[in-house]
C-alpha positions in Angstrom: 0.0 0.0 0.0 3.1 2.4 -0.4 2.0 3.1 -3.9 -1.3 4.4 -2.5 0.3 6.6 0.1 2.3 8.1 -2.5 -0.9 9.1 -4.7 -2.7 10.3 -1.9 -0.3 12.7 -0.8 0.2 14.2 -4.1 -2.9 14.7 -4.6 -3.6 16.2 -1.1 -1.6 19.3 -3.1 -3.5 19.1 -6.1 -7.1 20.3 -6.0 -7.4 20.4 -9.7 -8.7 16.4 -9.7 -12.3 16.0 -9.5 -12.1 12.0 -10.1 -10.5 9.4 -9.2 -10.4 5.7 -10.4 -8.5 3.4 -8.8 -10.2 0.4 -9.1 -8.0 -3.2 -9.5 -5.1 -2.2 -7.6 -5.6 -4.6 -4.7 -5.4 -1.6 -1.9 -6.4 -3.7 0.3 -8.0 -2.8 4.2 -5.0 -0.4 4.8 -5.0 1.1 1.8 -9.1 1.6 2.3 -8.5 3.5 5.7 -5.7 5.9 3.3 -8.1 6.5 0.3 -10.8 7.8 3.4 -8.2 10.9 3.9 -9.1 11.8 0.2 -13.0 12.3 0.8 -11.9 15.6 3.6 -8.9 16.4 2.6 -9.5 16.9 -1.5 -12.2 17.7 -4.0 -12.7 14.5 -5.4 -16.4 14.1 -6.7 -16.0 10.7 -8.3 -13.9 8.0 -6.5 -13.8 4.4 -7.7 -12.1 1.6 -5.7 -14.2 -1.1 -6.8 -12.1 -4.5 -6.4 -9.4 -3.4 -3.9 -10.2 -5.7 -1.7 -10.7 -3.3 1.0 -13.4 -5.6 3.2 -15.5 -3.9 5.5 -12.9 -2.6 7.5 -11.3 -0.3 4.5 -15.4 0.6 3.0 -16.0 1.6 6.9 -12.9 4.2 6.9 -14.5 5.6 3.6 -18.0 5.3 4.8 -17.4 7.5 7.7 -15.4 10.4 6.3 -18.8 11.3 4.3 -20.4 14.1 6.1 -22.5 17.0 5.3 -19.6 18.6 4.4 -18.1 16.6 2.2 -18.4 17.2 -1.5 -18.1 13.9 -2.8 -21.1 12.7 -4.7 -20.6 9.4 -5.9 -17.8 6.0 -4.5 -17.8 2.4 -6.1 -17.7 0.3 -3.6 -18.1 -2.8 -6.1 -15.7 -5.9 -5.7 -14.3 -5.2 -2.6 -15.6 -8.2 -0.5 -18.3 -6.4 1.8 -20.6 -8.2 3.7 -24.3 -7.4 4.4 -23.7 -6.3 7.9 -22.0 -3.3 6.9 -24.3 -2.5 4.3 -27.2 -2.8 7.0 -25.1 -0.3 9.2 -24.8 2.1 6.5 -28.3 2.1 4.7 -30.4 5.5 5.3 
């Protein structure tokens, strides 16, 4: 997950990017919990992890950046090994 680190914190100095995909890279949980910095600390709109393996672990650091300040509008999620239970936690 070095790579990851790497990406994030360049693009914590560029606020130019408005998506992201970074789907397929196999992230994994603690690459999940370093992507979640991206959803406060830029202005991504569009964010793709889909099949990072990230479990629920990683999807709950992302999940719970997303606030009503947040400006992200849309994540994929897709692929990434969640289970029900955390999609029951985070239904509205």
């Amino acid at each position: 997950y070095q790579g990851i680190m790497i990406l994030v914190g360049a693009l914590d100095a560029n606020t130019g990017i408005i998506e992201l995909n970074i789907s397929v890279n196999n992230i994994g949980i603690e690459g999940g919990a370093i992507v979640s910095t991206l959803i406060t600390s830029s202005k991504i709109l569009d964010l793709n992890v889909s099949s990072n393996n990230i479990k629920d672990i990683g999807t709950a650091h992302i999940l719970s950046k997303i606030n009503k300040d947040s400006v992200i509008r849309q994540i994929n999620l897709a692929n990434n090994g969640i289970t029900d239970a955390l999609a029951d936690d985070f239904e509205g």
